[in-house]
C-alpha positions as CSV (number, residue, x, y, z in Angstrom):
1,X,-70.0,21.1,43.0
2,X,-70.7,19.0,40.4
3,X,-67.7,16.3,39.3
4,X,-67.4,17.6,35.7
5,X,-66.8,21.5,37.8
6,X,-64.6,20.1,39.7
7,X,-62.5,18.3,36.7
8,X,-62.5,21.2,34.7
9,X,-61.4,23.4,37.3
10,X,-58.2,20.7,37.8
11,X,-57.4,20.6,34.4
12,X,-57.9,23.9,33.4
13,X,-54.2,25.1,33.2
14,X,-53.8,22.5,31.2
15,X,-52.7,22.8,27.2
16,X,-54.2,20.2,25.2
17,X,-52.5,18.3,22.7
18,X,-48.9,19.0,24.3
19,X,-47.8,16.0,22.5
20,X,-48.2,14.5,19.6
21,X,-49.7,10.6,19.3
22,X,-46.7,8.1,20.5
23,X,-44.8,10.8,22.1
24,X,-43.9,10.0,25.5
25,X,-43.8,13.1,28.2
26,X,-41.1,12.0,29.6
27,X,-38.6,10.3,27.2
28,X,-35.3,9.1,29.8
29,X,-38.1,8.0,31.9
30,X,-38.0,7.8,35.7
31,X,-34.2,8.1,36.8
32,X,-32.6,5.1,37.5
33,X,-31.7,4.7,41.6
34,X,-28.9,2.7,42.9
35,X,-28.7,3.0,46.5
36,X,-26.2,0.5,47.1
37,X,-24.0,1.0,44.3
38,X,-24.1,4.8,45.3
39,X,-23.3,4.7,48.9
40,X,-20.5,2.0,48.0
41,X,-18.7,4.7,45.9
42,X,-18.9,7.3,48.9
43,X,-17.5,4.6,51.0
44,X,-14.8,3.9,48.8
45,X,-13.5,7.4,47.8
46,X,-13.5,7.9,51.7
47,X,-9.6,8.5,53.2
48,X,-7.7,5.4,55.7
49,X,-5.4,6.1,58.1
50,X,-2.6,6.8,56.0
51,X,-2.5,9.9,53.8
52,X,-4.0,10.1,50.4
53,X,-4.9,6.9,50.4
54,X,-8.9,5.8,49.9
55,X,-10.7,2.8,50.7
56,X,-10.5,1.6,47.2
57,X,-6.8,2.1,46.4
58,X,-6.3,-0.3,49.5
59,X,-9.3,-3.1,48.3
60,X,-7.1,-3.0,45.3
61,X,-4.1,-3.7,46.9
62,X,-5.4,-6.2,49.0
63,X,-6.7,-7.7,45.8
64,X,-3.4,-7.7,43.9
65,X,-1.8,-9.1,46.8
66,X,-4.0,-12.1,47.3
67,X,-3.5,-12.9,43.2
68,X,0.3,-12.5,43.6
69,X,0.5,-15.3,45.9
70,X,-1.5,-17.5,43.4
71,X,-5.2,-17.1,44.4
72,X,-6.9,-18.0,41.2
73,X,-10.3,-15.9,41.7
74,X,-8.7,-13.1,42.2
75,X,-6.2,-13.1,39.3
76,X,-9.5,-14.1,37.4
77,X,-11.3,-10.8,39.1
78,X,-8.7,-8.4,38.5
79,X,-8.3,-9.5,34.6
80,X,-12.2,-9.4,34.7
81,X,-12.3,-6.1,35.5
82,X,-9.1,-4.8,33.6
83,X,-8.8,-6.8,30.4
84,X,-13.0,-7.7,30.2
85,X,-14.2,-11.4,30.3
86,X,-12.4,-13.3,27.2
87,X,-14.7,-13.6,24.2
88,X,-16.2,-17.3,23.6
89,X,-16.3,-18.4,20.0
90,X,-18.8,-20.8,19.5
91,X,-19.1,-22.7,16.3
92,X,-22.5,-23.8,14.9
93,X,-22.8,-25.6,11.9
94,X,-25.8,-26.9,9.6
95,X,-27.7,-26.7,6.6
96,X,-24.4,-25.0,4.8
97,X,-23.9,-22.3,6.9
98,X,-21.1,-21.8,9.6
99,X,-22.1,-19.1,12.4
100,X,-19.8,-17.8,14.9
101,X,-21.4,-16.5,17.5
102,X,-19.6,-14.1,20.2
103,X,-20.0,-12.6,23.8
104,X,-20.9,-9.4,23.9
105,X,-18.1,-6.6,24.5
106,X,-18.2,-4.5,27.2
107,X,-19.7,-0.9,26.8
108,X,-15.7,0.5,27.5
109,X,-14.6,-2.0,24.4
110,X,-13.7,1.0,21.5
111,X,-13.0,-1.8,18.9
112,X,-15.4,-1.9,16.3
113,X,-13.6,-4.5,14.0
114,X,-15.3,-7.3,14.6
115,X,-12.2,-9.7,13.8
116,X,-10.0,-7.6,16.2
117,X,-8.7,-11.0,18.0
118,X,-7.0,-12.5,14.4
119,X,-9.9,-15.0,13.7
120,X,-10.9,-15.3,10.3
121,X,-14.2,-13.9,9.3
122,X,-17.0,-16.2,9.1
123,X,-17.4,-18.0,5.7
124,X,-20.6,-19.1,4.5
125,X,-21.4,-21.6,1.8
């Protein structure tokens, strides 16, 4: 059999043209795997030894407990992860114009008023 049999025999269910130029076949693209991340969540919705309690409602009180007697990275982990990381204002000025650039919110942050902290808007001249 010759090659150009044997292609056209593979590729004869085939419809041609099933997408037009710049289309993609597979838009969301291959699924994003996260082994770790997903067994961790398994792990910590699993139960303890004491009733309807889970692995991560004890971390978290292990956490708040270790804060409460004045452990400074984890009061700055649990308002990390509660509040979001504070925004940084930096000021850059030159050639007339006054830019203030800020961190980026995190994907929960609902706000869209981009003054939302009290700061004045940023004036150019």
């Amino acid at each position: 059999m010759s090659d150009d049999a044997a292609n056209s025999e593979r590729t004869a269910g085939i419809k041609p043209y099933s997408w037009k130029p710049g289309q993609s076949g597979n838009p969301s693209g291959r699924p994003k795997r996260q082994p770790i991340i997903d067994e961790l969540r398994k792990v910590l919705d699993q139960g303890t030894d004491v009733p309807g309690e889970t692995v991560a409602d004890r971390l978290a009180a292990l956490l708040v407990k270790h804060a409460s007697k004045g452990n400074g990275q984890f009061m700055k982990l649990i308002l990390e992860y509660v509040a979001g990381k504070p925004t940084e204002h930096i000021d850059v000025q030159g050639g007339g114009v006054t830019l203030v650039l800020r961190e980026a919110k995190r994907p929960d942050d609902t706000c869209d008023d981009d003054n939302a902290d009290g700061r004045p808007p940023a004036e150019t001249t």
